[in-house]
LUMVONU-251167 format. One record per residue (C-alpha): residue in one letter; x, y, z. Coordinates in steps of 0.25 Angstrom, whole numbers, padded with zeros to 4 digits, always signed. Example, Ala and Ser with C-alpha at 12.3 -4.5 7.8 and 13.67 -1.06 7.14 Angstrom:
<atoms>
A+0049-0018+0031/S+0055-0004+0029/
</atoms>
This chain:
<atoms>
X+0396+0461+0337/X+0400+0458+0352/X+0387+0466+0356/X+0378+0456+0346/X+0386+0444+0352/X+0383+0451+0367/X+0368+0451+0364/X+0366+0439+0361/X+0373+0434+0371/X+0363+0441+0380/X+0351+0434+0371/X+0358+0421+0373/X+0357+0423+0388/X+0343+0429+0389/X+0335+0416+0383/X+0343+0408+0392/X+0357+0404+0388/X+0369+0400+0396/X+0380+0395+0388/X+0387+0405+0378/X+0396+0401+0369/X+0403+0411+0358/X+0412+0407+0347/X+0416+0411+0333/X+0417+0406+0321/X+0433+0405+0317/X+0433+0400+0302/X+0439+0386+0301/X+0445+0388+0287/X+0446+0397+0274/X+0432+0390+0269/X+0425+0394+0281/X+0416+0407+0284/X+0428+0418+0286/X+0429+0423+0300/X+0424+0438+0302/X+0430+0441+0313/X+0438+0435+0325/X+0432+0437+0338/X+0445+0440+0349/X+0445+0431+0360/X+0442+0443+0370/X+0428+0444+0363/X+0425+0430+0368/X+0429+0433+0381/X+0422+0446+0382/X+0409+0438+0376/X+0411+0428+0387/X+0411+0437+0399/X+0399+0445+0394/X+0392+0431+0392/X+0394+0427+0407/X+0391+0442+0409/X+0379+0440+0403/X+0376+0428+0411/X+0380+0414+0403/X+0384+0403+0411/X+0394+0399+0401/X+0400+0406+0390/X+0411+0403+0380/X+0417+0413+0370/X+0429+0411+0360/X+0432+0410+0347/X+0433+0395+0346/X+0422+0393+0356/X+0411+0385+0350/X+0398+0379+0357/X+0405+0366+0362/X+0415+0375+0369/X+0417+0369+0385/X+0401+0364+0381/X+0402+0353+0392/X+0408+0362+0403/X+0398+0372+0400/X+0387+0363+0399/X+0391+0358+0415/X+0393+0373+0420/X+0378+0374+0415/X+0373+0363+0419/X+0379+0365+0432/X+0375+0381+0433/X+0360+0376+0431/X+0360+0366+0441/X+0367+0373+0453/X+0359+0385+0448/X+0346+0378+0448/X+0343+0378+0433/
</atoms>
């Protein structure tokens, strides 16, 4: 549920994490895992502001996003948090 997904994005952020990513599973073909349900794209969205509400650096949210999504711009917008932030 979106209130499951929302407490444990609260968890993530309470033992230290800074980047979110959130994706789902689309299924590539007839022989895979059936898709239960097909997240709207407005879900990510809202997901995505509530994780900057919550207070993650980065956060990306969609259904094709996966971990590598915008990895190395992330990465630099981190790195670059931390050291003018004195990390």
């Amino acid at each position: 549920t979106l209130d499951e997904v929302v407490s444990v994005m609260n968890d993530l952020y309470s033992v230290g994490c800074q980047i979110l990513t959130l994706g789902q599973y689309l299924q590539p073909s007839e022989e895979h895992v059936p898709l239960v349900e097909y997240i709207h794209p407005d879900t990510f969205k809202m997901l995505e502001e509530t994780g900057y509400k919550i207070g993650f650096l980065e956060v990306n949210a969609g259904p094709l996003v996966r971990s590598s999504y915008h990895a190395a711009r992330t990465f630099e917008k981190i790195r670059k948090t931390n050291i003018e932030g004195g990390k």
